[in-house]
N, C-alpha and C positions, 0 to 999 in steps of 0.2 A: 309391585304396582302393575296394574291391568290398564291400557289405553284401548277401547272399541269405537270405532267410528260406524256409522252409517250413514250409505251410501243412496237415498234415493233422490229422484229428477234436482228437486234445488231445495236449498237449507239457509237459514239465517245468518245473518251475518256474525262473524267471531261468538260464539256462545259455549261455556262450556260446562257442563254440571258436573260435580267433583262427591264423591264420596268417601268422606275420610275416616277412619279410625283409628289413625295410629301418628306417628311424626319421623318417618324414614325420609330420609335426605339425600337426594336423587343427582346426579350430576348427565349431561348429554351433550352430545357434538351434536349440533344442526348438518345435515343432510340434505341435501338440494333433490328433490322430488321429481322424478321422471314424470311428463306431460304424454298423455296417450294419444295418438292420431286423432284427428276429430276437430270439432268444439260444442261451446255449450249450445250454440244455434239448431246446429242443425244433428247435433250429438256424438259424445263422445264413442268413437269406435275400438274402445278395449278396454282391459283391467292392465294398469302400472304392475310393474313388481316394484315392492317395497321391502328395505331392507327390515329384517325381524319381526315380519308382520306375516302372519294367515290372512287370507282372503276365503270369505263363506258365504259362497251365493248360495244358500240358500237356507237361509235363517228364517225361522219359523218365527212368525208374531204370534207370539200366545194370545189366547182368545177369538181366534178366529180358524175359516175355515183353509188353514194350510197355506195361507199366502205366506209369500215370503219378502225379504231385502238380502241385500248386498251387505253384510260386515265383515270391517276387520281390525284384528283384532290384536293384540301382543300375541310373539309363538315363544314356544320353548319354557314357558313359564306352568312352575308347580300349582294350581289353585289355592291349594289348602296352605300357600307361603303368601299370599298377596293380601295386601292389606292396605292398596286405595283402589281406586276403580277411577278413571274418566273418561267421561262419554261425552263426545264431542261430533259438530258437523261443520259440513263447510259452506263456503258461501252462496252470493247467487248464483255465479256461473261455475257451482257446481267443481269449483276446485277443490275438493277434498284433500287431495294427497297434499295440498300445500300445510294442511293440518296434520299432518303426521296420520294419511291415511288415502284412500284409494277412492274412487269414481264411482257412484253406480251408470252405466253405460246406457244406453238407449236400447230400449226393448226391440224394435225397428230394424238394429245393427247386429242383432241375430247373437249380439253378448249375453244375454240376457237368460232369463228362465220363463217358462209361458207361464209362472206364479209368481212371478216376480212384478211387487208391488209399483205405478207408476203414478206422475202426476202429469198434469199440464203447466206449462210453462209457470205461471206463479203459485202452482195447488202445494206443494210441499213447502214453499217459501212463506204462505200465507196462513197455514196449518189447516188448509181444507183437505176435504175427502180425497184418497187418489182416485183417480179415471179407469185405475184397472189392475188386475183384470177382472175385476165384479166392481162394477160400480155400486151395486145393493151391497155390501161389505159394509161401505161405511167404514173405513179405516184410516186415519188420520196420522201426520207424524206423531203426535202428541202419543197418541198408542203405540206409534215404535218405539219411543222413546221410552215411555213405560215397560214395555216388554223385556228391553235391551236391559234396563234399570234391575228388573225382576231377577236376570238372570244374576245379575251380582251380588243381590239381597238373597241369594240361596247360601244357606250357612252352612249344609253342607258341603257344598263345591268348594267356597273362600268363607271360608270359617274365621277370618283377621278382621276382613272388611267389619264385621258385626254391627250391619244397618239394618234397619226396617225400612218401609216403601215413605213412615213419615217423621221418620227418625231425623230429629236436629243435626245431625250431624252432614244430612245432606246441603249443599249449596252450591249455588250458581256464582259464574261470572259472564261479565255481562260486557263486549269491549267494542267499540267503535260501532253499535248498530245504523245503519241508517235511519230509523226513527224509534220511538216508543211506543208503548203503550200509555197514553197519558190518565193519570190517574184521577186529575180536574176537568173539566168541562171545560175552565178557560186555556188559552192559548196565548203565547206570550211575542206572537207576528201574528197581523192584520192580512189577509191574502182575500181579497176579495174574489166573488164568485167561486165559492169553493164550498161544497156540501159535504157533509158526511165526517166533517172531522174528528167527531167523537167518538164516531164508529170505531170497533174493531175493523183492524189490527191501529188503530192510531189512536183508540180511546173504548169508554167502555159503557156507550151510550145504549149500543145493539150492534146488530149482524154477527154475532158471536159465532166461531165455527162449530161444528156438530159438538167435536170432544166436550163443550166448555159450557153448552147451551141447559141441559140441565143443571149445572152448579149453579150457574148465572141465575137462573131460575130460583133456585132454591135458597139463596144468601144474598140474590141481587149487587148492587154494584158497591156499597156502603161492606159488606161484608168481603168479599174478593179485594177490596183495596184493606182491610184490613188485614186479613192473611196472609196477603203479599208482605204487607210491615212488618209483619211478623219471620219473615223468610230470612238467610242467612245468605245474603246478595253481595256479591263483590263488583264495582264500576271499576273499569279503567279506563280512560280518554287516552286519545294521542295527542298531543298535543296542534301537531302538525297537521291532524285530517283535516284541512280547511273544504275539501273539495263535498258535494254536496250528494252525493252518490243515487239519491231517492229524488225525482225532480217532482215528483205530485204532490199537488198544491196542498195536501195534508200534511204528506213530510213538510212544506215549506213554513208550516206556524209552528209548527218547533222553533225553529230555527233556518239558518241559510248555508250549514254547512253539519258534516260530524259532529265535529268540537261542539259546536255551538251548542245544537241540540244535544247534546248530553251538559253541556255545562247547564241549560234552561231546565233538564230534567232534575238533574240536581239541584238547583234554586227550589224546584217548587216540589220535592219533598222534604227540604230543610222548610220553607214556607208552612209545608204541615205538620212539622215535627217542632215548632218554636223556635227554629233556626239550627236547630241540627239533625244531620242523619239521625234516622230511625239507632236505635240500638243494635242493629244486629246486621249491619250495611258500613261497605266502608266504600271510599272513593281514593281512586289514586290515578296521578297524571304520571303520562310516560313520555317525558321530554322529547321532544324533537322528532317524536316518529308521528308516520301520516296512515294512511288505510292502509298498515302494512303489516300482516298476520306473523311474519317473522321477526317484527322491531318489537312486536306486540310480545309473541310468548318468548321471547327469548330474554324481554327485561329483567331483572329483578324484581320489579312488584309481583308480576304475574308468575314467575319462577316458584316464589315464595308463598301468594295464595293456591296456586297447584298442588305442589309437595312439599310444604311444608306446617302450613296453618290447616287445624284443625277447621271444619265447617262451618262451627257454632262456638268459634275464638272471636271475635273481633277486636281484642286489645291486645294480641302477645308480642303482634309488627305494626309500628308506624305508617299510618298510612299520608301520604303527604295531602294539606287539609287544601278546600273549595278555595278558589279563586276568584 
């Protein structure tokens, strides 16, 4: 198994895309993750060591000119033996290492690389352009992420994984985000004076980032909500994240809390599915934990969709059903 995070200014909340080929069954001690001098304000001034990990500042995004990011990555591991891959990032403030990985630093704090890819404060979190260093680039996470992806879909390096870039076997998990993507127009809270809430990143009316603006174009919003349903999507709620994380009045017609708004997301694609998840989407609650990235992977659900369930399984583990 190959873990690679990437490390640039800020990232989404708990998300993780998993690529599986095989059913190896992993076991791990949790690790309490060294915190580097700094914060995420005014920036983090170092790279953590982490136990069994490389750190590689200077990863080359393919398709561009020579820029790079921050990954890291599993060490000591055979390529040609590995046969899942997860690519994961960390949250807003840029806690990485809490995920089982390392910081990208502030350019600023002279950590850095003068290639080394950067955002503004919500540009990596929002999936916009970075700021630098060529703003003409045009380089979006969505492109890291891809890039990062490409590297594992090379069959001769990890020849087990044996994914393509739109190979079913890929899938996401998706765990306590502060809001969605809403797939309806309607909204299931009333928040007066509030614009824009079908926009992206809260819906998919327009303002679409660069990455997304030709597809959008091309298949419109009737298509892109169906290709989604068709994706191999794993939910997990806490049950506990009562707290509201996202205060803009777009997050607020979701819902008034984590929970909530994922439980409303889940109503309204059970709504368009005749009352059940999509086929290829499951949902599971994770008792009693709140915004806490450690309650979160360390449960059994998440254990189990990780390393154990194939991408494009969604019947072989119970998933515990909508509430």
């Amino acid at each position: 198994m190959a873990f690679a995070s990437v490390l640039p200014a800020f990232a989404p909340s708990i998300l993780v895309a998993f690529i599986a080929a095989s059913l190896p069954v992993f076991a791990y001690d949790w690790l309490p993750a060294p915190w580097p001098p700094g914060n995420y304000i005014t920036g983090w001034q170092g790279l953590s060591e982490l136990p069994d990990a490389q750190i590689i500042n200077d990863w080359p995004v393919s398709g561009t000119n020579n820029v790079i990011v921050i990954r890291v990555s599993s060490s000591g591991l055979d390529p040609s033996e590995v046969t899942r891959a997860i690519i994961t990032a960390g949250g807003k403030i840029r806690d990485h290492w809490d995920y089982w990985m390392d910081v990208k630093v502030d350019v600023e704090a002279d950590s850095g690389n003068a290639n080394t890819l950067y955002w503004d404060t919500n540009g990596w979190f929002n999936g916009h352009y970075a700021v630098g260093p060529n703003t003409d680039d045009k380089i979006g996470p969505f492109d890291v992420f891809d890039s990062v992806a490409d590297y594992y879909f090379n069959e001769t390096l990890y020849p087990k994984i044996g994914v393509t870039r739109h190979d079913a076997k890929i899938g996401w998990i998706v765990a306590d985000p502060a809001s969605y993507i809403w797939l309806v127009e309607d909204r299931p809270v009333a928040v007066a004076n509030c614009e824009g809430i079908d926009d992206y990143k809260w819906g998919l009316s327009g303002n679409m980032p660069g990455y997304s603006t030709a597809d959008f174009d091309d298949i419109g919003r009737q298509g892109i909500v169906s290709r989604f349903l068709e994706r191999y999507v794993h939910y997990a709620l806490g049950t506990a994240d009562t707290g509201s994380g996202d205060n803009a009045c777009q997050s607020r017609t979701q819902g008034s809390s984590h929970f909530e708004r994922g439980q409303n997301y889940i109503a309204m694609l059970k709504a368009m599915q005749d009352g059940g998840m999509p086929t290829t989407q499951t949902l599971d609650f994770i008792e009693g934990i709140s915004h806490n990235d450690i309650g979160m992977f360390n449960s059994t659900q998440l254990r189990q969709k990780m390393f154990k369930l194939n991408a494009n399984d969604t019947s072989s583990l119970d998933t515990i059903p909508s509430r």
